[in-house]
LOZABA-721691 format. One record per residue: x, y, z of N, C-alpha, C in turn; chain; residue in three letters. Coordinates in Angstrom, 2 decimals. Example, Ala and Ser with C-alpha at 12.3 -4.5 7.8 and 13.67 -1.06 7.14 Angstrom:
<gudrens>
[[13.19; -5.69; 7.80]; [12.30; -4.50; 7.80]; [13.20; -3.30; 7.80]; A; ala]
[[12.85; -2.25; 7.08]; [13.67; -1.06; 7.14]; [12.90; 0.03; 7.87]; A; ser]
</gudrens>
This chain:
<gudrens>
[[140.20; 5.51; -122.49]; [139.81; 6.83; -122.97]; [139.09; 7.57; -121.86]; A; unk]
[[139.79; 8.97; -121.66]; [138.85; 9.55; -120.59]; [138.04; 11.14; -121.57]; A; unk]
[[137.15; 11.11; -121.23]; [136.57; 12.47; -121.55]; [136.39; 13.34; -120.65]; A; unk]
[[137.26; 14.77; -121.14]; [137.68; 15.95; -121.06]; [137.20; 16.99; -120.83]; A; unk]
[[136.26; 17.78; -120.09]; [135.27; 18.92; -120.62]; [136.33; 20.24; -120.16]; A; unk]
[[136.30; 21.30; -119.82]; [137.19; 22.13; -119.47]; [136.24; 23.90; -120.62]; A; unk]
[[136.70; 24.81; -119.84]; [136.61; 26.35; -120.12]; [134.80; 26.57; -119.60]; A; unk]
[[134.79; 26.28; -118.20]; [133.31; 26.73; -117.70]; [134.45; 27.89; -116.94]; A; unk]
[[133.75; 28.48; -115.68]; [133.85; 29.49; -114.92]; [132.80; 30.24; -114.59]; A; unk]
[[132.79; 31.58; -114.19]; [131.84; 32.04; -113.60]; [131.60; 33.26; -114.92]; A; unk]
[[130.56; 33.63; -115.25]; [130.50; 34.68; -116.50]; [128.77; 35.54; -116.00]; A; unk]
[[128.82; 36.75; -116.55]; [127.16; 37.52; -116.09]; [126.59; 37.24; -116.97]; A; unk]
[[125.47; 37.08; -116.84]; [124.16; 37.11; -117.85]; [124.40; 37.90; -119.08]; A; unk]
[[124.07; 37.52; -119.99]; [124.06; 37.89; -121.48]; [125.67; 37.79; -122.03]; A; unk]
[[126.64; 37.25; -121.11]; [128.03; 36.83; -121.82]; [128.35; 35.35; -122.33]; A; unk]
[[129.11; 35.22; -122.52]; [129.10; 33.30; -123.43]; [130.30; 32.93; -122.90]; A; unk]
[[130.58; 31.68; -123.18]; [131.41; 30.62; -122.87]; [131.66; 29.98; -123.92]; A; unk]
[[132.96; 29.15; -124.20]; [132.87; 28.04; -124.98]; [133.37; 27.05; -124.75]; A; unk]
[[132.99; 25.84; -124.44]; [133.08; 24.63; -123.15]; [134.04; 24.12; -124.27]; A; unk]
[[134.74; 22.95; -124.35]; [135.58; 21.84; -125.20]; [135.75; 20.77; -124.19]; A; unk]
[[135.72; 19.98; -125.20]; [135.73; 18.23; -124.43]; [136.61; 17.87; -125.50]; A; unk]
[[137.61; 16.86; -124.53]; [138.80; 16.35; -125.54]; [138.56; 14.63; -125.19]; A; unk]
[[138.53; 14.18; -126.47]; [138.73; 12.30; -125.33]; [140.33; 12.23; -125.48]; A; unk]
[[140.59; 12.52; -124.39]; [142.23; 11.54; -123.90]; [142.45; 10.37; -123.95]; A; unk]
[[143.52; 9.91; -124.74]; [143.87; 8.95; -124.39]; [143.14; 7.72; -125.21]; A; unk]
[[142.51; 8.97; -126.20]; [142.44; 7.49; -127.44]; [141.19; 8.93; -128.45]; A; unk]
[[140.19; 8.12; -129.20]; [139.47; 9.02; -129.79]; [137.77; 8.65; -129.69]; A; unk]
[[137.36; 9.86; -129.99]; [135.68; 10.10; -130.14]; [135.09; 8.65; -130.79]; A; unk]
[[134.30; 8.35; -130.95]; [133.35; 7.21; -131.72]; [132.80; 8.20; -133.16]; A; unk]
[[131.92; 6.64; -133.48]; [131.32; 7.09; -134.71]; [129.91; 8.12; -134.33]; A; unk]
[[129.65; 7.73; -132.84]; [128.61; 8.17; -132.67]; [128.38; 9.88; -132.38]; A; unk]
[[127.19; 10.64; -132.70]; [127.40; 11.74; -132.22]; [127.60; 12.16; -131.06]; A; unk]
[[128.28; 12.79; -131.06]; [129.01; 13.43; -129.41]; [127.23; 14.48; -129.34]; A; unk]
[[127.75; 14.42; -127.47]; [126.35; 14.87; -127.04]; [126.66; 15.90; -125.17]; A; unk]
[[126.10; 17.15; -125.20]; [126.14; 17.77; -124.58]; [124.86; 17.90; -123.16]; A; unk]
[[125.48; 17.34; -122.20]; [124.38; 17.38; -121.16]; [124.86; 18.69; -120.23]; A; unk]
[[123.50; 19.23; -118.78]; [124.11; 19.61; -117.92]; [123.26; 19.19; -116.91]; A; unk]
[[123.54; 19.65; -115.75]; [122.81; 19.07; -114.40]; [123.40; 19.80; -113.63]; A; unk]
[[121.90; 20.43; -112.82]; [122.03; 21.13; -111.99]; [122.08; 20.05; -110.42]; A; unk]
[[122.52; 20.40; -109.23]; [122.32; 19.65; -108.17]; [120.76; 19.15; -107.81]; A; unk]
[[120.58; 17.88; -107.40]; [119.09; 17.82; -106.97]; [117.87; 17.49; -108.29]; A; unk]
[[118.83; 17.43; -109.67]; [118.26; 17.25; -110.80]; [118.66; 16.46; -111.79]; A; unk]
[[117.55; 15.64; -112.37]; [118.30; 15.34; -113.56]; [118.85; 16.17; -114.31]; A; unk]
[[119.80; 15.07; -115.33]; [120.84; 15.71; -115.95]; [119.90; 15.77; -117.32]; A; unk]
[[119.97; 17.29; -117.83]; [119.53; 17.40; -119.42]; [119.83; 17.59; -120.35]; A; unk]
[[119.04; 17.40; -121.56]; [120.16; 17.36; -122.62]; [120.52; 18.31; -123.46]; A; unk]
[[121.55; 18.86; -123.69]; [121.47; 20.58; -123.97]; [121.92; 20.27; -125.73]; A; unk]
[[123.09; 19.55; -126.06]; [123.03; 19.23; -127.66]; [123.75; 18.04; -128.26]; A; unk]
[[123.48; 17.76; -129.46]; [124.51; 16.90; -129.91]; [124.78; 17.19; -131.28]; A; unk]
[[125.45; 16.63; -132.14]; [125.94; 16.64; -133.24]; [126.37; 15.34; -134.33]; A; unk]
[[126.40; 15.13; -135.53]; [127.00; 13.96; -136.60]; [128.21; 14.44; -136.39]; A; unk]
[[128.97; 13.60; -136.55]; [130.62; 13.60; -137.07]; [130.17; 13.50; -138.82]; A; unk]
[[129.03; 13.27; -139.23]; [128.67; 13.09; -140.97]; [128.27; 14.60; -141.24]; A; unk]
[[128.09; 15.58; -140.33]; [127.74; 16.67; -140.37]; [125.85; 17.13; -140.76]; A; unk]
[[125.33; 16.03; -140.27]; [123.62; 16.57; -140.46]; [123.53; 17.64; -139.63]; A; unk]
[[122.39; 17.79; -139.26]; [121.89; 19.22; -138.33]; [122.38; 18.83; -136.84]; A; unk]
[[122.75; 19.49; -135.91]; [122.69; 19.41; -134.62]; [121.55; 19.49; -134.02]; A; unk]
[[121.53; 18.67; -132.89]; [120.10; 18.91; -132.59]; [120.24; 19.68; -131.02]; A; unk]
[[119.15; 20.60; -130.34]; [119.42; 21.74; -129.43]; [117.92; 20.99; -128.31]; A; unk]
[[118.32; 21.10; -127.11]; [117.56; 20.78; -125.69]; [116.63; 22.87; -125.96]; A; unk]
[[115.54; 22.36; -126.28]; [114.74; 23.70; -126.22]; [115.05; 24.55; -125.57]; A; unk]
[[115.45; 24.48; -124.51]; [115.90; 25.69; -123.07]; [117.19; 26.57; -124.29]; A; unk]
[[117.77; 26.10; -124.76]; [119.17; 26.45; -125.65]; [118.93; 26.86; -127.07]; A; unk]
[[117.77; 26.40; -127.59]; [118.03; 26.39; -129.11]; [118.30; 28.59; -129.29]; A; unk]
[[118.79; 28.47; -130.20]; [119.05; 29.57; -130.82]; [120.05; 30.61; -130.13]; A; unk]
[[120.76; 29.83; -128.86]; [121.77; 30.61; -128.12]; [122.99; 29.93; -127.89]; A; unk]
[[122.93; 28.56; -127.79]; [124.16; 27.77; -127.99]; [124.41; 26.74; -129.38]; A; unk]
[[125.82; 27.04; -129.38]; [125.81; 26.09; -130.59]; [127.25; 24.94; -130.58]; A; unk]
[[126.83; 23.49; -131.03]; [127.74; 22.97; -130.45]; [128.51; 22.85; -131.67]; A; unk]
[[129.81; 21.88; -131.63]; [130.50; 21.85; -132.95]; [131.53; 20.54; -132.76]; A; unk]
[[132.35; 20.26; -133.77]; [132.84; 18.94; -133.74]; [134.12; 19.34; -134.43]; A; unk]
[[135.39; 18.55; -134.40]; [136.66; 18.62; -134.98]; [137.58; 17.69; -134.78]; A; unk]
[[136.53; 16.61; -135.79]; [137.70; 15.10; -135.81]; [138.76; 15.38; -136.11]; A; unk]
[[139.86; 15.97; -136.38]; [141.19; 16.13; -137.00]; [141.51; 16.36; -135.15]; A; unk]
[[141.73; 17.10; -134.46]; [141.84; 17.71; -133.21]; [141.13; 16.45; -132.24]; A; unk]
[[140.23; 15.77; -132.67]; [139.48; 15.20; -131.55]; [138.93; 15.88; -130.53]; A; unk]
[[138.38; 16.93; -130.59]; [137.37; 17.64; -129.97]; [136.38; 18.31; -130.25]; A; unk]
[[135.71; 18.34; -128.90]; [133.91; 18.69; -129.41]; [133.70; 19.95; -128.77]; A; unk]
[[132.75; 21.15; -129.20]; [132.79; 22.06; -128.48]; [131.71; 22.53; -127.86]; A; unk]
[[130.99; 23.85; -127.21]; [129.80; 23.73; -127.10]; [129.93; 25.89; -127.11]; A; unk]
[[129.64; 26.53; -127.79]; [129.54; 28.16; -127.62]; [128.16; 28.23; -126.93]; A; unk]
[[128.79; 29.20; -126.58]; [127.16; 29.68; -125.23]; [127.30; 31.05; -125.18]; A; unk]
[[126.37; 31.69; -126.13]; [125.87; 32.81; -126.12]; [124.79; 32.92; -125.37]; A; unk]
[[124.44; 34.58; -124.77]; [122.97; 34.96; -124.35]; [123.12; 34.21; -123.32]; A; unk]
[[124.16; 34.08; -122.52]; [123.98; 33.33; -121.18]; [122.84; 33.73; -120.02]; A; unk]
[[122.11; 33.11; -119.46]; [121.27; 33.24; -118.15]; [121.33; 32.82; -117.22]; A; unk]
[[120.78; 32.94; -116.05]; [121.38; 32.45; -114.63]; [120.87; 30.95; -114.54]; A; unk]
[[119.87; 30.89; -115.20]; [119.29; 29.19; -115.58]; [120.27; 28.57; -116.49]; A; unk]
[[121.17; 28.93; -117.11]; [122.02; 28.12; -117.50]; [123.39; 27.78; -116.43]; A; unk]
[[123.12; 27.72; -115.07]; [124.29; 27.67; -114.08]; [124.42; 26.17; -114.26]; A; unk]
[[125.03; 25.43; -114.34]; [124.98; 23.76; -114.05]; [126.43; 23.40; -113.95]; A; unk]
[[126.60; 22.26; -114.11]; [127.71; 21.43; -114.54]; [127.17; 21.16; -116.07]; A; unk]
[[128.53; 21.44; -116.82]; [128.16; 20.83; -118.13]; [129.24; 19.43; -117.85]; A; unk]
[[128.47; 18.32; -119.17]; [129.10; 17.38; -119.24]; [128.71; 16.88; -120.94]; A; unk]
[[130.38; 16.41; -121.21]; [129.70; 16.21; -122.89]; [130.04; 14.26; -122.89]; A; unk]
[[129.47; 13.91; -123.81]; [129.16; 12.15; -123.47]; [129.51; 12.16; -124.97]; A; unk]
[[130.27; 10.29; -125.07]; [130.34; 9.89; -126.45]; [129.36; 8.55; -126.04]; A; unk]
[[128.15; 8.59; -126.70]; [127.51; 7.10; -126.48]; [127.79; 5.83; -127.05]; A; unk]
[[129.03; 5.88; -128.27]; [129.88; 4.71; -128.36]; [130.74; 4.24; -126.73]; A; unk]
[[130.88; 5.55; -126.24]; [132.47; 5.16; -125.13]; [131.61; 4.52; -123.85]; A; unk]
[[130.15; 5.47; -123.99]; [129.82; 4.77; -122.30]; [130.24; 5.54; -121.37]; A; unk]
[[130.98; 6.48; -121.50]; [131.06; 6.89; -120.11]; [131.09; 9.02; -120.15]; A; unk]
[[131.42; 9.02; -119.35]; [131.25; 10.78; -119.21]; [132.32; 11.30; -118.54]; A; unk]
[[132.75; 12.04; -118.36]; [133.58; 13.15; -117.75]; [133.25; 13.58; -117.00]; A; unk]
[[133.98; 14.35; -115.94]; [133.89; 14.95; -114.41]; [133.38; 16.31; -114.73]; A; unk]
[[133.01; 16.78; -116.04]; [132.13; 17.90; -116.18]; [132.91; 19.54; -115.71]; A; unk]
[[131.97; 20.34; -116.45]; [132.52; 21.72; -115.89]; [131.55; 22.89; -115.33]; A; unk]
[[132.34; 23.13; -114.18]; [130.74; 24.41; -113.75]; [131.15; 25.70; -114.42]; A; unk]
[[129.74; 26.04; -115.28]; [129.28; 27.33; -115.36]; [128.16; 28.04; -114.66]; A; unk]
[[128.98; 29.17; -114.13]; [127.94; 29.48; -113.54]; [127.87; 31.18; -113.62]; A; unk]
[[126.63; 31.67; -113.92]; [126.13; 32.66; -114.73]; [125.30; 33.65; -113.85]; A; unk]
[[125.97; 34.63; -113.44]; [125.94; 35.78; -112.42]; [124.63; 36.53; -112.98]; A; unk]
[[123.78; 36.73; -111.81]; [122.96; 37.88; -112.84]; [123.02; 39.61; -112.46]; A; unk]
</gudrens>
């Protein structure tokens, strides 16, 4: 199984994105899928995650109330909307299944001001 991230690019401040991670090549876990990013020279942080049982998502403070992530076991993919973009949100995103163990080659957004 490889995980997928894909739809970063370059966007200006106050426009959005909406990232998707697919696991190829087999499927998601039971566990909640989880949204990191990392800038160069930094740890990687944790921006969100989600239940596949559908409880609350939970949001990395820098994000709460501007991104929102989402899930679609039928499809096998996870998503991440990014509204109210800022130039502090430039990173690599990367989304993780902590059943699978492993991560994806991530996607740069990066947010013009």
């Amino acid at each position: 199984v490889q995980l997928v991230e894909s739809g970063g690019g370059l966007v200006q401040a106050g426009g959005s994105v909406r990232l998707s991670c697919a696991a190829s090549g087999g499927t998601f876990t039971s566990y909640p899928p989880h949204w990191y990013r990392q800038v160069q020279g930094k740890e990687r942080e944790f921006v969100a995650s989600i239940s596949w049982t559908g409880s609350i998502p939970r949001y990395g403070d820098s994000v709460k109330g501007r991104f929102t992530i989402s899930g679609d076991s039928a499809k096998n993919m996870v998503y991440l909307q990014m509204d109210s973009l800022k130039s502090e949100d430039t990173a690599i995103y990367y989304c993780n299944d902590p059943g699978l163990g492993i991560w994806g080659q991530g996607t740069q957004v990066t947010v013009s001001s």
